[in-house]
LODOTI-596207 format. One record per residue: residue in one letter; z, y, x of N, C-alpha, C in turn. Coordinates in pm, whole numbers, padded with zeros to 5 digits, always signed. Layout:
<atoms>
aZYXZYXZYX
...
</atoms>
This chain:
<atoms>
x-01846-00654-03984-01737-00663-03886-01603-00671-03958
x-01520-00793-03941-01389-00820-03989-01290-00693-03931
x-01172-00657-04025-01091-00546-04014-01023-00563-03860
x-00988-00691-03835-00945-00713-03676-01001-00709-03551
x-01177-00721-03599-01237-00691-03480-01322-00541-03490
x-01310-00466-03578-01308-00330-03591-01191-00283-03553
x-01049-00289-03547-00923-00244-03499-00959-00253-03327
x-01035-00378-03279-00994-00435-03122-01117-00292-03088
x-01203-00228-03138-01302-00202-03075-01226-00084-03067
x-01182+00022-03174-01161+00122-03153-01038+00169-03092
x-00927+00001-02994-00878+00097-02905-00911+00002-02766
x-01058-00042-02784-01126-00080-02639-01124-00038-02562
x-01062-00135-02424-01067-00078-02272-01124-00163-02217
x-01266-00187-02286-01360-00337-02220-01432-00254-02068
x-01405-00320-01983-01462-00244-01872-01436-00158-01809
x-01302-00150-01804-01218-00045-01803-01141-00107-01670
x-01106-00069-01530-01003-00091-01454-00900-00017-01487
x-00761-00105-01486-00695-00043-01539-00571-00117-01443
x-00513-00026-01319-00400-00072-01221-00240-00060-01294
x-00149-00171-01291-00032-00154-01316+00056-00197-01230
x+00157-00063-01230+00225-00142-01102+00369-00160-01189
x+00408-00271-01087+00547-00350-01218+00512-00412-01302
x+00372-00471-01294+00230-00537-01395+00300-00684-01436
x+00414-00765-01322+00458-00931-01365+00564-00956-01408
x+00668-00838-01475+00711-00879-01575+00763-00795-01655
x+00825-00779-01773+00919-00684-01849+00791-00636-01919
x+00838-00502-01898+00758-00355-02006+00630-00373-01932
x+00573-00405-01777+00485-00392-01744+00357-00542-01771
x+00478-00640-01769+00372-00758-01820+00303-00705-01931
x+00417-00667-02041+00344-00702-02111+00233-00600-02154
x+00221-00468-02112+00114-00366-02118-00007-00424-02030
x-00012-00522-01922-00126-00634-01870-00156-00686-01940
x-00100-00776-02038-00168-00880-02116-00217-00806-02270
x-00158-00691-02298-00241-00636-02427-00360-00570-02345
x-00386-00491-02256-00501-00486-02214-00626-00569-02132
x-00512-00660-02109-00656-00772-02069-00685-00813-02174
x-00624-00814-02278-00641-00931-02421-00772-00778-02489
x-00790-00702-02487-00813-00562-02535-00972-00532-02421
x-01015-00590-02316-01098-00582-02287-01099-00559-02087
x-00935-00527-02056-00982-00435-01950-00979-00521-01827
x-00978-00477-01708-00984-00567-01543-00872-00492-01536
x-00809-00605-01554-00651-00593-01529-00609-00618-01338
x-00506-00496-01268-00492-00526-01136-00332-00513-01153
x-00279-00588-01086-00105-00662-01146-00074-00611-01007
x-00035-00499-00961+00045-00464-00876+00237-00499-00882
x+00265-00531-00759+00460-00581-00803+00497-00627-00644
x+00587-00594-00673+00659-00647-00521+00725-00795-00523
x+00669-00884-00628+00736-00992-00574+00626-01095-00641
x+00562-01180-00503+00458-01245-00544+00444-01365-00599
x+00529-01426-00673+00546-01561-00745+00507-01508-00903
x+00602-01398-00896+00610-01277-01046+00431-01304-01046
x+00396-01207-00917+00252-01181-00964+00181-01284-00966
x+00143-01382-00919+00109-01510-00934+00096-01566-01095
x+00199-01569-01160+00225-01597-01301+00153-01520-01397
x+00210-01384-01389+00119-01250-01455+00004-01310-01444
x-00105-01311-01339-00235-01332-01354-00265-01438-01440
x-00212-01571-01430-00234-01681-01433-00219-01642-01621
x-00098-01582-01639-00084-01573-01796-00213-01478-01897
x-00258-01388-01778-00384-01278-01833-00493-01385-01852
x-00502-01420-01759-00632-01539-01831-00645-01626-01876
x-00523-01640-01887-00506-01750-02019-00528-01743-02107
x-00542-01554-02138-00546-01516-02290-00681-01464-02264
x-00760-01514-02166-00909-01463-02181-00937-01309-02111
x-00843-01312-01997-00841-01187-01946-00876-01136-01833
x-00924-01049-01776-01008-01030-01631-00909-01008-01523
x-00841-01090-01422-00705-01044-01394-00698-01068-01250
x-00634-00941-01183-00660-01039-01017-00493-00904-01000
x-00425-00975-00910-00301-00915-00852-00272-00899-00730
x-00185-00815-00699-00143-00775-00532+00009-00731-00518
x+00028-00781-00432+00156-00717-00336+00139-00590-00272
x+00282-00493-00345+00236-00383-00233+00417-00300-00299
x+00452-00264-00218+00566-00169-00190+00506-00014-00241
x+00563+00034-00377+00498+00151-00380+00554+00284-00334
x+00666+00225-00288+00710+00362-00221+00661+00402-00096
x+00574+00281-00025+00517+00317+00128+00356+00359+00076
x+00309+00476+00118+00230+00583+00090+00137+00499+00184
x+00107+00429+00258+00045+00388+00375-00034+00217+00305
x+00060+00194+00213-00006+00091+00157-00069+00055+00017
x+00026+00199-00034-00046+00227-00205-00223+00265-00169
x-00218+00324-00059-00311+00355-00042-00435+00257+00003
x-00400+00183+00096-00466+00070+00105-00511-00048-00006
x-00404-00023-00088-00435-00123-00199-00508-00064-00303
x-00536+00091-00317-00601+00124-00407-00768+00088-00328
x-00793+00098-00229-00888+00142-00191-00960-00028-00203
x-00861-00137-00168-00921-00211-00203-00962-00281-00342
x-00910-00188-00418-00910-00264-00534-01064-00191-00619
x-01089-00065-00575-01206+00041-00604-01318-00090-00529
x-01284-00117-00405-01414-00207-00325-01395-00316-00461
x-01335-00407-00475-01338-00498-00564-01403-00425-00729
x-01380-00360-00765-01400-00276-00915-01484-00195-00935
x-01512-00095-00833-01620-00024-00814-01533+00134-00852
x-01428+00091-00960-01376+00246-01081-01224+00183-01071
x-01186+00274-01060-01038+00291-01122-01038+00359-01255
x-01019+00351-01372-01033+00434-01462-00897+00444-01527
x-00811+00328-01523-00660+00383-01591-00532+00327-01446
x-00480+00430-01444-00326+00357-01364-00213+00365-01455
x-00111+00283-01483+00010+00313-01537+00096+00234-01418
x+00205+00318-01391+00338+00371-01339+00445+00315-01394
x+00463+00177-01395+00569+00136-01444+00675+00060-01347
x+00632+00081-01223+00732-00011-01128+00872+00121-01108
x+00985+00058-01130+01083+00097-01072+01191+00040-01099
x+01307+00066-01064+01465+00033-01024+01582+00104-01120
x+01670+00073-01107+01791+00099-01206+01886+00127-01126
x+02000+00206-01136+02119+00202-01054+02221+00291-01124
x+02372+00166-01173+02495+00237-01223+02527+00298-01125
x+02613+00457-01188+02676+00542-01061+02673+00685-01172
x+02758+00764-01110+02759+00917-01144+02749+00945-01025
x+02805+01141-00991+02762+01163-00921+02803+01148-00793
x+02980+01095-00814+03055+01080-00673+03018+00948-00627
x+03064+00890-00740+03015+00690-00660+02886+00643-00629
x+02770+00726-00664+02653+00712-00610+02650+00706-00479
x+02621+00620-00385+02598+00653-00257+02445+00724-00212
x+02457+00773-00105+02343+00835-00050+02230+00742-00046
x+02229+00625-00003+02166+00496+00059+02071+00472-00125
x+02190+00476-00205+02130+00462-00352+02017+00525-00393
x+02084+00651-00413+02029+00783-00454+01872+00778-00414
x+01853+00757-00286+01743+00712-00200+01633+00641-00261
x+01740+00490-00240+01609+00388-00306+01533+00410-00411
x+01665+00489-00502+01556+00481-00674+01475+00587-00643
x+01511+00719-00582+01401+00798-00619+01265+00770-00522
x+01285+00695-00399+01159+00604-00364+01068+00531-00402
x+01164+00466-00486+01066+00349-00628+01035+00498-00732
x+01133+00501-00798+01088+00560-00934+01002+00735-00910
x+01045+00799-00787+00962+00906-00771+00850+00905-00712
x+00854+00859-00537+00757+00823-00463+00699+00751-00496
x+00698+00637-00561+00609+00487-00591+00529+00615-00695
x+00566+00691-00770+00510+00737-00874+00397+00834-00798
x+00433+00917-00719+00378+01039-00649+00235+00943-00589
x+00318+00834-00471+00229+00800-00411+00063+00700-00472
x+00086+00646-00579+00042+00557-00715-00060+00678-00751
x-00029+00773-00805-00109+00865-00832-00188+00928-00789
x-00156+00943-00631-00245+01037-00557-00381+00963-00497
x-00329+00810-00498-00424+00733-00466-00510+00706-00572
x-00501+00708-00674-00554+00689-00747-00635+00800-00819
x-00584+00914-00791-00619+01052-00864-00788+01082-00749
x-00805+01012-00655-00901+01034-00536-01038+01012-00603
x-00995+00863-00658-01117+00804-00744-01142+00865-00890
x-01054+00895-00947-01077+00991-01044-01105+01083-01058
x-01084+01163-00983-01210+01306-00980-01316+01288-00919
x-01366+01175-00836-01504+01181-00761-01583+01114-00949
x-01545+01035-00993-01558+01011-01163-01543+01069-01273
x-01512+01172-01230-01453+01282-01289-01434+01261-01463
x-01312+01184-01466-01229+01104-01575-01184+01002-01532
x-01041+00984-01611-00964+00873-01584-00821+00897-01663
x-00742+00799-01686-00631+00810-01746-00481+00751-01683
x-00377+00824-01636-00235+00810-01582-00153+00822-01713
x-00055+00680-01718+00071+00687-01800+00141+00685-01668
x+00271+00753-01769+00390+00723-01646+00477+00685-01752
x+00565+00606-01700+00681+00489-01772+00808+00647-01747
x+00830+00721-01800+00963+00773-01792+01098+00687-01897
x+01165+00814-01901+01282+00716-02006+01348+00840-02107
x+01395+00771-02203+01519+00923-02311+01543+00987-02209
x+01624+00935-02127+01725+01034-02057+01644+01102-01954
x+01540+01142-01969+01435+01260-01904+01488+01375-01979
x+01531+01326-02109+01595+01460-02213+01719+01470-02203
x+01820+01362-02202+01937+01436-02258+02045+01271-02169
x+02151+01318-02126+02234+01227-02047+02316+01133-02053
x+02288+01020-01994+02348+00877-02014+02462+00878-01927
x+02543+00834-01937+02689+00769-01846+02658+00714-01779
x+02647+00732-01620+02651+00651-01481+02505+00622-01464
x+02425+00720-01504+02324+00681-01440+02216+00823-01343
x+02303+00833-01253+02311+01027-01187+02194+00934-01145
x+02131+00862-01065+02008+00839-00955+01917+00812-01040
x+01909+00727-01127+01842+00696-01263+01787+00859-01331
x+01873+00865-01352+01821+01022-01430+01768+01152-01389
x+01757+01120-01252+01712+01220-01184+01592+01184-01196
x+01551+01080-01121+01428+01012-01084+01289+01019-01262
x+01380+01004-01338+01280+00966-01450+01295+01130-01504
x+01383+01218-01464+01330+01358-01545+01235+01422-01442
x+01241+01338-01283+01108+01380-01200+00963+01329-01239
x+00974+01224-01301+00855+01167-01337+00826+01225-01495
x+00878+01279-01555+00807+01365-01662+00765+01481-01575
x+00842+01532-01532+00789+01701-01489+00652+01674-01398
x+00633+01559-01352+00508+01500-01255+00422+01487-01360
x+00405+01409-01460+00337+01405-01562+00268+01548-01612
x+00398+01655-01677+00312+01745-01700+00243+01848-01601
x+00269+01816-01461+00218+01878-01337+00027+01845-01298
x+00055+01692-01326-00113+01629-01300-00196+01646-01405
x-00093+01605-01591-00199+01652-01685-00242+01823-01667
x-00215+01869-01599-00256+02046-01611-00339+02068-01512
x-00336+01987-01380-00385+02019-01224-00514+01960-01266
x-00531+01899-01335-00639+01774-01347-00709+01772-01460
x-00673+01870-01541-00775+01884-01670-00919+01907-01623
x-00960+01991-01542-01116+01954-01551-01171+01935-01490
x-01086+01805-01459-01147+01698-01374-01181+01586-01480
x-01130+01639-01613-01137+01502-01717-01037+01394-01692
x-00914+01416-01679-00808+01336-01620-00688+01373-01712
x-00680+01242-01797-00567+01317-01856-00453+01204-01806
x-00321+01285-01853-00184+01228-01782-00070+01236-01900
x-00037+01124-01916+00102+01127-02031+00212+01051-01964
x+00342+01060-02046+00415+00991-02048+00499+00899-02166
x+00542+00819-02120+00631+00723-02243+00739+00732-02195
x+00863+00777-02319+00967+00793-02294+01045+00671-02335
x+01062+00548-02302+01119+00421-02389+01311+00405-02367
x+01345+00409-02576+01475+00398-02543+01533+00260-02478
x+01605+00170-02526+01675+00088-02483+01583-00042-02549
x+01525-00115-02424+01411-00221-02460+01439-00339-02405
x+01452-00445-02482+01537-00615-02451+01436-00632-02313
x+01440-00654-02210+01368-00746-02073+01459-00811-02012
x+01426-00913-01962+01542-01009-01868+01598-00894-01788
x+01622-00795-01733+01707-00709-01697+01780-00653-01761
x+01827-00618-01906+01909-00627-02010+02016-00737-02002
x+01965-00836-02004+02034-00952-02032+02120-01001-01915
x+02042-00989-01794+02111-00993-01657+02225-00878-01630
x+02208-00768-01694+02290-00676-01712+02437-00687-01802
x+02387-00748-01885+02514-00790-01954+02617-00903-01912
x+02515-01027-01844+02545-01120-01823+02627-01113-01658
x+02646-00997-01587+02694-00977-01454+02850-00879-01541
x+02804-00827-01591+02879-00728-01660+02985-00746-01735
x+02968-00821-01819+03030-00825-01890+03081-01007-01962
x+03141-01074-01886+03111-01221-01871+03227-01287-02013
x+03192-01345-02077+03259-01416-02213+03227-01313-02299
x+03178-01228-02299+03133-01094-02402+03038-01047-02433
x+02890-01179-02411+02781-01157-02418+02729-01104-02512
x+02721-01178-02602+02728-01146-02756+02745-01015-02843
x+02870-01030-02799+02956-00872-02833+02857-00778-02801
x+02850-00755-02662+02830-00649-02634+02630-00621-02656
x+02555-00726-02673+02418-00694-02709+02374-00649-02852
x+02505-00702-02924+02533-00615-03060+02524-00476-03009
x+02665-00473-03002+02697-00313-02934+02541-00243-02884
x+02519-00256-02763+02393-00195-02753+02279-00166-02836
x+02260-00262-02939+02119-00276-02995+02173-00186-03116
x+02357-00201-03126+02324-00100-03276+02342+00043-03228
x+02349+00085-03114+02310+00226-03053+02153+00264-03078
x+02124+00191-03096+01954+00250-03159+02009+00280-03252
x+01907+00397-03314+01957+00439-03470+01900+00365-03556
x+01778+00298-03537+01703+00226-03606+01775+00092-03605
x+01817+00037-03512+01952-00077-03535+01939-00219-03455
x+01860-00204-03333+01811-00263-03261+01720-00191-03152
x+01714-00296-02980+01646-00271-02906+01503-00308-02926
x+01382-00245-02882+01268-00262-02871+01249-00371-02807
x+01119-00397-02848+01076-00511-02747+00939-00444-02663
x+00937-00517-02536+00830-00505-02429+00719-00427-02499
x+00649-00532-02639+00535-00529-02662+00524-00414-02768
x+00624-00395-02806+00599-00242-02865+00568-00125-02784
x+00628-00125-02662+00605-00008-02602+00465-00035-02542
x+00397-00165-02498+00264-00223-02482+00143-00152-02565
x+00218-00130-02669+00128-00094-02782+00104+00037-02763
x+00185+00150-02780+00216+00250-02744+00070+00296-02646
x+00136+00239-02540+00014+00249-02394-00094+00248-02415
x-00122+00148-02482-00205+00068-02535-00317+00225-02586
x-00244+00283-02662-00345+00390-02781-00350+00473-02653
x-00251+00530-02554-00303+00623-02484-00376+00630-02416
x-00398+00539-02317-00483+00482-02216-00575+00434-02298
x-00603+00434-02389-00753+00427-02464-00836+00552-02500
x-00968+00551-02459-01020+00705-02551-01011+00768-02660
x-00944+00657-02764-00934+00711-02904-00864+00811-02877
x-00705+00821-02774-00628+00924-02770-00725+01039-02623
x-00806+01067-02678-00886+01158-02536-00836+01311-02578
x-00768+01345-02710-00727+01507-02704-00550+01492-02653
x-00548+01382-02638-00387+01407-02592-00363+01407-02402
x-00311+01489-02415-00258+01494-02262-00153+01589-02208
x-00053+01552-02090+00048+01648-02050+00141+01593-02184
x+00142+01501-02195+00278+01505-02305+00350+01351-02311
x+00504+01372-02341+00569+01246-02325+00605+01196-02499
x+00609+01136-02527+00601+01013-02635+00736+00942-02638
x+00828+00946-02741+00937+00827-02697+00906+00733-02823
x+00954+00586-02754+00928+00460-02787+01103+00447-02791
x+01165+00501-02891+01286+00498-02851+01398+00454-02970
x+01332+00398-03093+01358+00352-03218+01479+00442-03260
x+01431+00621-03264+01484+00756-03312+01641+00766-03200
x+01618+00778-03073+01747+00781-03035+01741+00972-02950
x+01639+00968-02961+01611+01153-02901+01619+01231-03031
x+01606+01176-03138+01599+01284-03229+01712+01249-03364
x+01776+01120-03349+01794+01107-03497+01985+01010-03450
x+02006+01007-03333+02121+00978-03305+02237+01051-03327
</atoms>
């Protein structure tokens, strides 16, 4: 066995269902296409169906088992429905990762209420509700594996981002709530903490933001990493990648940053 196809086996998720929601594009594409490429039945959950359309179309391109859905994860009424159909289609749920959510500039006065709302709907509820549906099939299996997409600032505080930062220091403390509730059930639960990572929402960010100063300012950002640049998608892909695999089966209840040293070395 060649060194590359001894590497693919030992972080195999051949046969493996494995649901992502936020699956068609950014950080979540691309954690779809290293695990379809890696073995698994990839399910491309996203709220916007052209996105998901593509995602699939790109998973099997690369030889990948891939089928997608529309579904709003903050409505509890349909996460649910979509898990259930996706178990009829799969038979197992065996991995979910938690990567759908929203962004919103603001502190704590200019935040509006209406705001405050949405994100922690996407980024808390989509998370709560994602899990619980999924946590159903995992203990009747008794094993299975939950990432949750948190962020740095689960630790320590960014400028203008009061709704943002609430929401993602709720989704760690959720993390270490299910890895503990759910240990013997054989269910383990982590999180990824990812610092500042290039996705067309970066760029759209700058590009609304900050207009004749594109340039400038993606410098600026990328040399706020300490390491001296933003991540890309597929690093943090990778990341996932080892947890949601069995090789990592003694790790659980714990968050991980993908953050090129900005929690510890800034």
């Amino acid at each position: 066995m060649s060194q590359s196809s001894a590497a693919i086996e030992i972080f195999s998720l051949r046969g493996k269902t494995a649901v992502i929601t936020g699956g068609a594009s950014g950080i979540g594409l691309a954690i779809a296409k290293r695990f379809g490429c890696h073995g698994g039945l990839i399910e491309v959950v996203d709220i916007e169906p052209d996105k998901i359309d593509s995602a699939v179309q790109s998973i099997r391109g690369l030889d990948g088992d891939a089928f997608g859905e529309v579904c709003d994860v903050g409505d509890s009424r349909s996460v649910h429905g979509l898990f259930e159909r996706i178990h009829q289609r799969r038979r197992r749920i065996d991995i979910l990762v938690n990567c759908a959510g929203v962004v919103h500039i603001g502190n704590a006065l200019n935040t509006s209420a209406e705001d405050f709302e949405r994100v922690q709907r996407v980024n808390v509820q989509g998370v709560a509700n994602c899990s619980q549906a999924a946590l159903r099939y995992m203990v009747d299996q008794q094993g299975g594996a939950i990432l949750n997409l948190a962020s740095t600032v689960s630790h320590f505080g960014l400028a203008n981002r009061f709704a943002y930062t609430a929401s993602k220091g709720a989704v760690l403390a959720m993390t270490y709530s299910i890895a503990k509730d759910f240990l013997p059930h054989g269910i383990r639960c982590n999180a990824l903490l990812p610092g500042r990572i290039h996705t067309p929402l970066v760029d759209a960010f700058i590009a609304k933001n900050y207009v004749g100063h594109e340039a400038e300012m993606f410098d600026k950002l990328s040399k706020e990493q300490p390491i001296g640049r933003m991540g890309t998608p597929e690093e943090v892909a990778a990341a996932a990648h080892f947890l949601c695999s069995d090789d990592a089966g003694f790790i659980t209840g714990s968050g991980y940053p993908v953050d090129g040293g900005v929690l510890t070395l800034r």
